[in-house]
mmCIF file of the N, C-alpha and C atoms, coordinates in Angstrom:
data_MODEL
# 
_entry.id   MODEL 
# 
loop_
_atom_site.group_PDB 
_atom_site.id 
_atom_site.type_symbol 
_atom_site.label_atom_id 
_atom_site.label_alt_id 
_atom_site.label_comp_id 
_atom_site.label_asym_id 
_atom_site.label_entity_id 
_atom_site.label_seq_id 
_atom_site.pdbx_PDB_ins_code 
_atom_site.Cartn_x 
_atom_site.Cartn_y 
_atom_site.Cartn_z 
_atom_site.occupancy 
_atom_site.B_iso_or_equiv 
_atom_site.pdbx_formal_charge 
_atom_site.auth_seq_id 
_atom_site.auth_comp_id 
_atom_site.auth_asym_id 
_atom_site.auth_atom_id 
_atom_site.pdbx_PDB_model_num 
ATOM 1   N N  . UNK A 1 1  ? -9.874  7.074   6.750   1.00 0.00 ? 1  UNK A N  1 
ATOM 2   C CA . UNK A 1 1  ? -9.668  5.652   6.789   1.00 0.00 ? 1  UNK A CA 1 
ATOM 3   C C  . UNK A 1 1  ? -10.480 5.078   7.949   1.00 0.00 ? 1  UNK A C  1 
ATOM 4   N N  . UNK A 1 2  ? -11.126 4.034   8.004   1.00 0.00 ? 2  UNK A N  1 
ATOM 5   C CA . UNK A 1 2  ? -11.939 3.573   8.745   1.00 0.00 ? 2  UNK A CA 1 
ATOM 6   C C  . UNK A 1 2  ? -11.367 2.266   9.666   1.00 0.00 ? 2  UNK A C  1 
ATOM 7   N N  . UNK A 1 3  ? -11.907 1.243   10.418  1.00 0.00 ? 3  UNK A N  1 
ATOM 8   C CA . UNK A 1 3  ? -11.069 0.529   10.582  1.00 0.00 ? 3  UNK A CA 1 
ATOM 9   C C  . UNK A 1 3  ? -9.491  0.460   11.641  1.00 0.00 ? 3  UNK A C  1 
ATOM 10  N N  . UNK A 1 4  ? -8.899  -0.756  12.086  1.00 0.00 ? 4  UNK A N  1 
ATOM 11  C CA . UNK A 1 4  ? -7.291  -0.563  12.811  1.00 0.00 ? 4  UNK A CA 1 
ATOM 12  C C  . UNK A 1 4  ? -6.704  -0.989  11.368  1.00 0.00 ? 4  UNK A C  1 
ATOM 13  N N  . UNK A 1 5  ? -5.866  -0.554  11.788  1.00 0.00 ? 5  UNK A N  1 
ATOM 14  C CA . UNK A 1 5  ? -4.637  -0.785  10.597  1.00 0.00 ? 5  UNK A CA 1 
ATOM 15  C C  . UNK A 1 5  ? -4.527  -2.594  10.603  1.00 0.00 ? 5  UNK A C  1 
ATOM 16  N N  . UNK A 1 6  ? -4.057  -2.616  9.399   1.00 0.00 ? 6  UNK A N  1 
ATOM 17  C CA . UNK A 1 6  ? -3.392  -3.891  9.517   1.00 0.00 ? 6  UNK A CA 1 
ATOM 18  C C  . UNK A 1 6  ? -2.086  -4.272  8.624   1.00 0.00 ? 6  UNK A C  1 
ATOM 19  N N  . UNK A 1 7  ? -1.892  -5.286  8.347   1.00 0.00 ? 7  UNK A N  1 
ATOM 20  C CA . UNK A 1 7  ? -0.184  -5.686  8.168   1.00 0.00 ? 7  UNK A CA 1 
ATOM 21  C C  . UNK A 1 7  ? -0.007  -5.829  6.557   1.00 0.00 ? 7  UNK A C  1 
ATOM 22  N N  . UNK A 1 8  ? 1.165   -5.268  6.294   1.00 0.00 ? 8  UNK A N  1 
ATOM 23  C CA . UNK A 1 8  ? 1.371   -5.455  4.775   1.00 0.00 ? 8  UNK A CA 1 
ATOM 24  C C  . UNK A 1 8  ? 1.035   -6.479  4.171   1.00 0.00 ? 8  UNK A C  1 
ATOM 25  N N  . UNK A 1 9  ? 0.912   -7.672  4.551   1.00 0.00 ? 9  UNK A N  1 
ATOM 26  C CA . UNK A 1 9  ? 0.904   -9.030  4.176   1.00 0.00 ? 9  UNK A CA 1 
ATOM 27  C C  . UNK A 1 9  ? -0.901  -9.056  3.774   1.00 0.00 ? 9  UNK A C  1 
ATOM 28  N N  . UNK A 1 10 ? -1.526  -8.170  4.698   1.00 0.00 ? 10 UNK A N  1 
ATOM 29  C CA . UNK A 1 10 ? -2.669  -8.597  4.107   1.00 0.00 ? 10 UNK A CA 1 
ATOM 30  C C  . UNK A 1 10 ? -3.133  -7.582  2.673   1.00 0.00 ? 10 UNK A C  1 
ATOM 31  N N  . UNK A 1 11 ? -2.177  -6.466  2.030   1.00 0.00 ? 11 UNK A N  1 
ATOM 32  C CA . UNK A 1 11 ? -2.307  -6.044  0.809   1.00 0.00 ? 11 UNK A CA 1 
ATOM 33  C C  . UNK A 1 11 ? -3.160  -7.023  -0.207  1.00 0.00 ? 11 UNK A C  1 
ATOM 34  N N  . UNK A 1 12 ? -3.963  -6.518  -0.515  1.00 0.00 ? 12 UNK A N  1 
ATOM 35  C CA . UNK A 1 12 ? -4.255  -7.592  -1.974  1.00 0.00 ? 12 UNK A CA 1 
ATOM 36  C C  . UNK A 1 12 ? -4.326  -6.216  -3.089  1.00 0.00 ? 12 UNK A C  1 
ATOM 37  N N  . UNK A 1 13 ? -3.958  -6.821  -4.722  1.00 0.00 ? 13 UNK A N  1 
ATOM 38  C CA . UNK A 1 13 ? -3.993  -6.400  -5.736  1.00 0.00 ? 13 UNK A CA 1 
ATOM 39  C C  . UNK A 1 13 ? -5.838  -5.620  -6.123  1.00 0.00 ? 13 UNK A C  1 
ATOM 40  N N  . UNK A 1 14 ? -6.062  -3.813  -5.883  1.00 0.00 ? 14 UNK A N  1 
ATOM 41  C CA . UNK A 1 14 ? -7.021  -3.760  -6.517  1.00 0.00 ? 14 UNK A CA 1 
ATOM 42  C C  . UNK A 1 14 ? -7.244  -2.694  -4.861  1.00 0.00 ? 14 UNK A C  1 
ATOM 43  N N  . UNK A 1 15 ? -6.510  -2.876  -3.910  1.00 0.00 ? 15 UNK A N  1 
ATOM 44  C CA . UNK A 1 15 ? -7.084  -1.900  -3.002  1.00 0.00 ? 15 UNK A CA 1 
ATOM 45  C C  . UNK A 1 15 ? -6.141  -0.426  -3.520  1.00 0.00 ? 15 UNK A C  1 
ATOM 46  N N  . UNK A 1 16 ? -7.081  0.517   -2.557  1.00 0.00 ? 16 UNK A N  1 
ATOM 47  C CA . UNK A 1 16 ? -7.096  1.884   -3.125  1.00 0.00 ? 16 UNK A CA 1 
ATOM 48  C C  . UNK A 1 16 ? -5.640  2.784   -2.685  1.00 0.00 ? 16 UNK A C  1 
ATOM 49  N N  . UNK A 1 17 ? -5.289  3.505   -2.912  1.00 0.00 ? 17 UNK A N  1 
ATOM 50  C CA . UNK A 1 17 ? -3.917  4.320   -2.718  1.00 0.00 ? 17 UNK A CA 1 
ATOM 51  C C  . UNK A 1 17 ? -4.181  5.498   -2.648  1.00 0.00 ? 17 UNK A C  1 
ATOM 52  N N  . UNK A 1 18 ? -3.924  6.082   -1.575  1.00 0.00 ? 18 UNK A N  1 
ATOM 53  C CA . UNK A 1 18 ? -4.333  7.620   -1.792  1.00 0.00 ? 18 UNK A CA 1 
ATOM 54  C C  . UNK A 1 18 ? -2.935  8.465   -1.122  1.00 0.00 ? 18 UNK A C  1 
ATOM 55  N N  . UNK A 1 19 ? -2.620  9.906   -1.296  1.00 0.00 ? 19 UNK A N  1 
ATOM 56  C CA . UNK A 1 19 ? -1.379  10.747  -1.418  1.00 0.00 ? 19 UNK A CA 1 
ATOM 57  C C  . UNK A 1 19 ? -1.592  11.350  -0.055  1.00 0.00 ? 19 UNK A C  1 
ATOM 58  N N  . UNK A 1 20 ? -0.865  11.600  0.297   1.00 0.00 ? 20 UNK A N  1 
ATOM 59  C CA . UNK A 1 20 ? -1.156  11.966  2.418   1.00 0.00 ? 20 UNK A CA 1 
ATOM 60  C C  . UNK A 1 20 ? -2.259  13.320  2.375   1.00 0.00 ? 20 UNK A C  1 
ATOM 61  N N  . UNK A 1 21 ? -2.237  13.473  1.035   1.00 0.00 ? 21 UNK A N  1 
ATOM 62  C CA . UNK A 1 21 ? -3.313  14.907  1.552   1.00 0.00 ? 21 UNK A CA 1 
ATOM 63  C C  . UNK A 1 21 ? -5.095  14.161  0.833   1.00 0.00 ? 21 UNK A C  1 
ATOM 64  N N  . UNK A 1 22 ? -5.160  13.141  0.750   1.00 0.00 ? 22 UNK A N  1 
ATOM 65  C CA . UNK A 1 22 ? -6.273  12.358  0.676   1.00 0.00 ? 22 UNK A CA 1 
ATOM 66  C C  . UNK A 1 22 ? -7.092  11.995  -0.668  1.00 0.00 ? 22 UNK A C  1 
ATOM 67  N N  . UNK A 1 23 ? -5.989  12.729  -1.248  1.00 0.00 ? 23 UNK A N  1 
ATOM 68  C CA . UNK A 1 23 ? -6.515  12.389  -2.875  1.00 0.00 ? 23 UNK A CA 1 
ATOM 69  C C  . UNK A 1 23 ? -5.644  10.744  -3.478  1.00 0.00 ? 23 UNK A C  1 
ATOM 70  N N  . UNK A 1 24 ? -6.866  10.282  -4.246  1.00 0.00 ? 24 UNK A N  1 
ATOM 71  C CA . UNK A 1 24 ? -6.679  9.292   -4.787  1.00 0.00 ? 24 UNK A CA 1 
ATOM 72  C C  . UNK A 1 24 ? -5.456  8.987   -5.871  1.00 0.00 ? 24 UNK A C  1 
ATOM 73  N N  . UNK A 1 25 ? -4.618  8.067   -5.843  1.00 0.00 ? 25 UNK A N  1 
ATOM 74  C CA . UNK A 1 25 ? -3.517  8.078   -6.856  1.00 0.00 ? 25 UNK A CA 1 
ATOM 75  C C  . UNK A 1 25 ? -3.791  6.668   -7.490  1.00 0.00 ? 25 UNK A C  1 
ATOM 76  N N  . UNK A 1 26 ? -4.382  5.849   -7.429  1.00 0.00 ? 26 UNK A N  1 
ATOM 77  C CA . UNK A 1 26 ? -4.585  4.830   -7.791  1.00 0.00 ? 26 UNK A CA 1 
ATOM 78  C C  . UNK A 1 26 ? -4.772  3.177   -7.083  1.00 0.00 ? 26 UNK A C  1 
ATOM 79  N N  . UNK A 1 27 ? -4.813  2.346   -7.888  1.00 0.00 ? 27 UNK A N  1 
ATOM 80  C CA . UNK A 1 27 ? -5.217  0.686   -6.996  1.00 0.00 ? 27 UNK A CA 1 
ATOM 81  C C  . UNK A 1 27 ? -3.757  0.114   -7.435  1.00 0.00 ? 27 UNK A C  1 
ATOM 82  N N  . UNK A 1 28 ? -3.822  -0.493  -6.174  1.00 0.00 ? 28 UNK A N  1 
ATOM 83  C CA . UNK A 1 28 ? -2.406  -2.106  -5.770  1.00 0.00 ? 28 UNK A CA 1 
ATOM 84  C C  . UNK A 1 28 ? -2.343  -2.517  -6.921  1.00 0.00 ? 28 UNK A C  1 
ATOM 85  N N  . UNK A 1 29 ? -1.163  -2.069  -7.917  1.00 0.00 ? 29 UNK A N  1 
ATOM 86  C CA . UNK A 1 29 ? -1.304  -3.631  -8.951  1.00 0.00 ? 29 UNK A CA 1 
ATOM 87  C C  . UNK A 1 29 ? -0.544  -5.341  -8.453  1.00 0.00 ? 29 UNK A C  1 
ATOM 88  N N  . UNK A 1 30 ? 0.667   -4.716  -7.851  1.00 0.00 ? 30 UNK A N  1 
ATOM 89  C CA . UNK A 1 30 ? 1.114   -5.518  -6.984  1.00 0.00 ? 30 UNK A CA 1 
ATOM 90  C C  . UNK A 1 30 ? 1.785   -4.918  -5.669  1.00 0.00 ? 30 UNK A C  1 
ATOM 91  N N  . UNK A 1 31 ? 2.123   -6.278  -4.640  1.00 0.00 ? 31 UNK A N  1 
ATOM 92  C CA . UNK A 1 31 ? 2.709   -6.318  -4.264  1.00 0.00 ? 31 UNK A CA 1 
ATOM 93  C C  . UNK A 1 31 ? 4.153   -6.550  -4.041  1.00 0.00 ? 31 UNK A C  1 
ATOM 94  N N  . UNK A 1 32 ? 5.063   -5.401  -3.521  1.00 0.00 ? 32 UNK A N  1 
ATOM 95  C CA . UNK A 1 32 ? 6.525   -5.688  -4.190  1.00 0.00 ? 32 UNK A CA 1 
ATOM 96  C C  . UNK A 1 32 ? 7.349   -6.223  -2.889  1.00 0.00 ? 32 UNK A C  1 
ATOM 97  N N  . UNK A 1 33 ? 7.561   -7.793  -2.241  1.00 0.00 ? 33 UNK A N  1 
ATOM 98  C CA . UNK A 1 33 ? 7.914   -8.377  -1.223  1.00 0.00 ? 33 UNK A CA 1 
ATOM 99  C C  . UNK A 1 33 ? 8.651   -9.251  -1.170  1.00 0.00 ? 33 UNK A C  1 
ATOM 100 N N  . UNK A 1 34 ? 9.747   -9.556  -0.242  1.00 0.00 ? 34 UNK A N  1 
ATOM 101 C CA . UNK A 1 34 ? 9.616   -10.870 -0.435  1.00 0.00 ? 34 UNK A CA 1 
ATOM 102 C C  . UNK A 1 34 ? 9.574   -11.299 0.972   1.00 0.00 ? 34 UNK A C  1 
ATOM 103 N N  . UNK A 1 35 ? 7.862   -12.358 1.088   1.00 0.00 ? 35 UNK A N  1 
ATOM 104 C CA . UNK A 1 35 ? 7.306   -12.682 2.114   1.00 0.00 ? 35 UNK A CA 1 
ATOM 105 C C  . UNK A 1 35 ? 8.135   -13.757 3.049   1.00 0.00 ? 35 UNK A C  1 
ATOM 106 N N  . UNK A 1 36 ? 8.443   -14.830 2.324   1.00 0.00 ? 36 UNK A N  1 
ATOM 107 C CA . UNK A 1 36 ? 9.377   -15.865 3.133   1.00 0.00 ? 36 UNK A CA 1 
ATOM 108 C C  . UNK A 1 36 ? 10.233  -15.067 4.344   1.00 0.00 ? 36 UNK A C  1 
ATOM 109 N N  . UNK A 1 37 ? 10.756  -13.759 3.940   1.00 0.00 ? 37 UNK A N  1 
ATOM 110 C CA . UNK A 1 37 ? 11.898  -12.802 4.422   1.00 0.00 ? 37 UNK A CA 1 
ATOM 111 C C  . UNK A 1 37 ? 11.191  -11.781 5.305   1.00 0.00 ? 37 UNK A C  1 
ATOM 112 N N  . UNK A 1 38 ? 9.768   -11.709 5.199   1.00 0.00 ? 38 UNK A N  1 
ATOM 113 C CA . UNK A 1 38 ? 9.357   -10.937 5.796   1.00 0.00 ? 38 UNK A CA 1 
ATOM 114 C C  . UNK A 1 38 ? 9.420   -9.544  5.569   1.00 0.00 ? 38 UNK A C  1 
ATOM 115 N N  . UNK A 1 39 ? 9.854   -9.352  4.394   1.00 0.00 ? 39 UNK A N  1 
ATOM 116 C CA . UNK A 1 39 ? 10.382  -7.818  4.043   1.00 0.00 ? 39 UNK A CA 1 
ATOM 117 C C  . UNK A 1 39 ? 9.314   -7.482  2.785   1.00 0.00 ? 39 UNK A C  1 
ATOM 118 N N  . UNK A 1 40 ? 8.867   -6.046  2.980   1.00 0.00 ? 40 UNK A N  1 
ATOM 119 C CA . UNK A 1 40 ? 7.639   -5.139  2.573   1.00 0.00 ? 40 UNK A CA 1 
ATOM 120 C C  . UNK A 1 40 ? 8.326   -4.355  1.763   1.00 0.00 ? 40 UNK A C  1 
ATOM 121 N N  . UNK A 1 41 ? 8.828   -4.351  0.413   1.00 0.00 ? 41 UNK A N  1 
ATOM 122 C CA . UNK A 1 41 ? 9.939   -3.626  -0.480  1.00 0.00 ? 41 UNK A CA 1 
ATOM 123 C C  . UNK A 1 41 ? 8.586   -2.335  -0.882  1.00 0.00 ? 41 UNK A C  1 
ATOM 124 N N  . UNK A 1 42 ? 7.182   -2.594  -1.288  1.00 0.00 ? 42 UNK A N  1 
ATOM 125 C CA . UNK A 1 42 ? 6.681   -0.922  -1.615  1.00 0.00 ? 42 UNK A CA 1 
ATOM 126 C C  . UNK A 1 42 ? 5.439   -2.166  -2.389  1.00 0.00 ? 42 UNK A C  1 
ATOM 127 N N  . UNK A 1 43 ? 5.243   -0.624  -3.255  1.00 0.00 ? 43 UNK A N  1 
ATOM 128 C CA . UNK A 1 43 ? 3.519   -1.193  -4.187  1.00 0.00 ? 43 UNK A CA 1 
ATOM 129 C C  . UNK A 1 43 ? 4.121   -1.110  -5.389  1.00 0.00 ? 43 UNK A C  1 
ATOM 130 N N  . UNK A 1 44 ? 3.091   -1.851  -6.509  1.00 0.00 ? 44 UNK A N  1 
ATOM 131 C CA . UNK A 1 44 ? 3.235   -1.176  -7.738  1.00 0.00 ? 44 UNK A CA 1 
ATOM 132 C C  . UNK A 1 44 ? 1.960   -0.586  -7.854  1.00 0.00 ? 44 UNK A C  1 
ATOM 133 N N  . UNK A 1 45 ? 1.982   0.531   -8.507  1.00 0.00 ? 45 UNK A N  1 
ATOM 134 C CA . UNK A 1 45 ? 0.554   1.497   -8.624  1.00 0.00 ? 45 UNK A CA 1 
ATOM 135 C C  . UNK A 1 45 ? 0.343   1.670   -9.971  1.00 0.00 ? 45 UNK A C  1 
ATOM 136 N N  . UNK A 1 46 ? -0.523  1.060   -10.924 1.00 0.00 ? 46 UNK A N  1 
ATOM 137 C CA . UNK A 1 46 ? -0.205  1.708   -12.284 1.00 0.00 ? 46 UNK A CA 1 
ATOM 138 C C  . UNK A 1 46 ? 1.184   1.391   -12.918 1.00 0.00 ? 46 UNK A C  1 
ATOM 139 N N  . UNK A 1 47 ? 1.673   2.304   -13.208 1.00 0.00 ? 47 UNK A N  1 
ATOM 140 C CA . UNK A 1 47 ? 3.418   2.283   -13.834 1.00 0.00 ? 47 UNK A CA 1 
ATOM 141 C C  . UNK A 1 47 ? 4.175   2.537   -12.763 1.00 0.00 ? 47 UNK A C  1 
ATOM 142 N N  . UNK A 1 48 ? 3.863   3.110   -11.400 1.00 0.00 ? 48 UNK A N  1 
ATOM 143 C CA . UNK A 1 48 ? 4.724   3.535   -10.541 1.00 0.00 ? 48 UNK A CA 1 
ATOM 144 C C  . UNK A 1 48 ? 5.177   2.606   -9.286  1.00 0.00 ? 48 UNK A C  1 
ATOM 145 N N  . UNK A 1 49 ? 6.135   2.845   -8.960  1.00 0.00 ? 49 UNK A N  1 
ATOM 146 C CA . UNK A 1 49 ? 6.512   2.132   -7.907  1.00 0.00 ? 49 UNK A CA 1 
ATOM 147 C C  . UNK A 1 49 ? 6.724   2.580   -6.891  1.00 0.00 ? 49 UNK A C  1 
ATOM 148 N N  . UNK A 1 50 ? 5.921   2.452   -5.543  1.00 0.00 ? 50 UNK A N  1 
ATOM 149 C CA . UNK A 1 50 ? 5.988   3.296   -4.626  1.00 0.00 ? 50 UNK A CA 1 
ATOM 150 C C  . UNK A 1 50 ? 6.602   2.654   -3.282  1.00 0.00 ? 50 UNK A C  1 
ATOM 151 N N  . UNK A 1 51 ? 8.037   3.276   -2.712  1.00 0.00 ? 51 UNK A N  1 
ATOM 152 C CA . UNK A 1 51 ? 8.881   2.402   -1.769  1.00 0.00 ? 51 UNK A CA 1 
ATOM 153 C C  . UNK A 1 51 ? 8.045   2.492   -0.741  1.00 0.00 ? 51 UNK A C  1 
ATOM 154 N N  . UNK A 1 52 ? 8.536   1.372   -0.221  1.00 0.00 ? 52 UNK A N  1 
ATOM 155 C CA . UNK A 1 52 ? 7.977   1.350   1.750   1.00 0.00 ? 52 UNK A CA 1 
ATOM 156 C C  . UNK A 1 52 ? 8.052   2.403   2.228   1.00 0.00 ? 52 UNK A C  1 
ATOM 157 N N  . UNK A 1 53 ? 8.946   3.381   2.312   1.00 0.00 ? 53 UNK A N  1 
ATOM 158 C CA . UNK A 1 53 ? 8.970   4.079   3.180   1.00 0.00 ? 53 UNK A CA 1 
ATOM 159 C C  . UNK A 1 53 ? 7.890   4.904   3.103   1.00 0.00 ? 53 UNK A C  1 
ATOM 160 N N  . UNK A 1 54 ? 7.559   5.248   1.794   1.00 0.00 ? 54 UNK A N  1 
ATOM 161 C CA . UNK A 1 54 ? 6.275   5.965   1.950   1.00 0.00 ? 54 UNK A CA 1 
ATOM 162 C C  . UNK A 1 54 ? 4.994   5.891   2.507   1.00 0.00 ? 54 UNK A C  1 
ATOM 163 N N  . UNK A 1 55 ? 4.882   4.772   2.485   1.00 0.00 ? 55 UNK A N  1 
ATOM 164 C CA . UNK A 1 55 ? 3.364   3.961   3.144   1.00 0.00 ? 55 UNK A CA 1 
ATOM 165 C C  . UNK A 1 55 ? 2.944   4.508   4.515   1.00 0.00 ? 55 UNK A C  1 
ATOM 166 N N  . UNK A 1 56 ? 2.253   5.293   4.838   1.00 0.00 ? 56 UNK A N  1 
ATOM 167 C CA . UNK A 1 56 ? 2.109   5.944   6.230   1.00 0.00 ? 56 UNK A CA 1 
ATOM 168 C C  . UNK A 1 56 ? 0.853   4.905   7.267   1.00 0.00 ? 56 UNK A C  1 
ATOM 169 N N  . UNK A 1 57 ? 0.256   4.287   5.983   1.00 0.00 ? 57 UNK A N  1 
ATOM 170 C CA . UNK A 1 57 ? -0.960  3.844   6.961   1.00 0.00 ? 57 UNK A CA 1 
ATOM 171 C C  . UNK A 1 57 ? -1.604  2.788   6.277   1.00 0.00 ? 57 UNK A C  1 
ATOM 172 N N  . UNK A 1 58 ? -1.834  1.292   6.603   1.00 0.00 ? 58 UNK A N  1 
ATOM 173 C CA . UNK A 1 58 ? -2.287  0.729   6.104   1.00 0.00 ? 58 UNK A CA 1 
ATOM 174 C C  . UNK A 1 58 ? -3.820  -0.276  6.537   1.00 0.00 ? 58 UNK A C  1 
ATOM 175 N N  . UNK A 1 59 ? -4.615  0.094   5.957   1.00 0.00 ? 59 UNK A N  1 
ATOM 176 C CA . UNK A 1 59 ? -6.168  -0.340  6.455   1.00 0.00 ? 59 UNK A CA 1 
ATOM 177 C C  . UNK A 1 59 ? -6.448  -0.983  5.759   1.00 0.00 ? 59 UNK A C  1 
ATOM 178 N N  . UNK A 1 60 ? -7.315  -1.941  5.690   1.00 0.00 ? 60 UNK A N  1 
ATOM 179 C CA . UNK A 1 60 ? -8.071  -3.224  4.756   1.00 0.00 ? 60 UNK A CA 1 
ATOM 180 C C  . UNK A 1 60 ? -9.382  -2.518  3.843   1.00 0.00 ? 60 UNK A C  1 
ATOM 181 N N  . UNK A 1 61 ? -8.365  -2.206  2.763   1.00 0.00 ? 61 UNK A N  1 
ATOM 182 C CA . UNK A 1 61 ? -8.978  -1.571  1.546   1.00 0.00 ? 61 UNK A CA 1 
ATOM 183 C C  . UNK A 1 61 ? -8.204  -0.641  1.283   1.00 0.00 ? 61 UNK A C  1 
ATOM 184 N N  . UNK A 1 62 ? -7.425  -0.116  2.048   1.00 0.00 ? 62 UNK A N  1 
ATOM 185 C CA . UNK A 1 62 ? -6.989  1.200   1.727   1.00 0.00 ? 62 UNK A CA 1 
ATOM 186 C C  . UNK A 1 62 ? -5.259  1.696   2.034   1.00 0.00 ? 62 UNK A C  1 
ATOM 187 N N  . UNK A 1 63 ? -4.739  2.085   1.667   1.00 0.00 ? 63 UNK A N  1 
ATOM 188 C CA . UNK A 1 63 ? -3.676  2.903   2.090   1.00 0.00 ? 63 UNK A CA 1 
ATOM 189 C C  . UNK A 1 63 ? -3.399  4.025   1.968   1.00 0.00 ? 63 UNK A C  1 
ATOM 190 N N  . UNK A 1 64 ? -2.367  4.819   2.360   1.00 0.00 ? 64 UNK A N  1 
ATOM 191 C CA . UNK A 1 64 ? -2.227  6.287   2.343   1.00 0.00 ? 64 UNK A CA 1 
ATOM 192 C C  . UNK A 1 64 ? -0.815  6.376   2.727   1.00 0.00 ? 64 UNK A C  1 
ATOM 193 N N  . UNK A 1 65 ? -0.311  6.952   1.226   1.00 0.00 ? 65 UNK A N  1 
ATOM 194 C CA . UNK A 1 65 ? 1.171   7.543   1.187   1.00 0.00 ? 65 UNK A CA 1 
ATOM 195 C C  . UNK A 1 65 ? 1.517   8.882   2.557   1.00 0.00 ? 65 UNK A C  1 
ATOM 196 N N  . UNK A 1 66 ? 2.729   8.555   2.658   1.00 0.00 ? 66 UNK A N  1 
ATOM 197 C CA . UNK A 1 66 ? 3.331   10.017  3.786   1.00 0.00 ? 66 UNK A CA 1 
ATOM 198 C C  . UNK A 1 66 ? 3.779   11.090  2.560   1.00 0.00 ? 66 UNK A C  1 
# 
C-alpha cells in the first residue's frame, strides 16, 4: 500500500480490497454507514459483506482486510 492512510469517509465505490495476505478479493460496491452518525458499519464487496472490524488499513485506492 502506498500512501498515509486515510478515513473511511473518503471510501468511494470501485476501490480495490485485498485479504491481509495481499491477494485481491475484489472492488467497493458500497459503502455500508451511517455518516450523519459517524459510524463505519463495513463494505459491500461483490455479494459479500465485509464488517468493520475487519478493515486493517485504509489508503486512497485501496484497502486491506485483517
Amino acid at each position: 500500500m502506498s500512501g498515509d492512510p486515510v478515513s473511511w469517509l473518503m471510501i468511494e465505490r470501485g476501490w480495490t480490497v485485498y485479504d491481509a495476505q495481499g491477494e485481491k478479493v475484489g472492488k467497493v460496491k458500497e459503502v455500508l454507514a451511517d455518516v450523519q452518525a459517524d459510524i463505519f458499519h463495513g463494505l459491500r464487496v461483490g455479494d459479500e459483506e465485509i464488517l468493520a472490524d475487519r478493515v486493517a488499513e485504509i489508503h486512497e485506492g485501496e484497502i486491506r482486510l485483517s
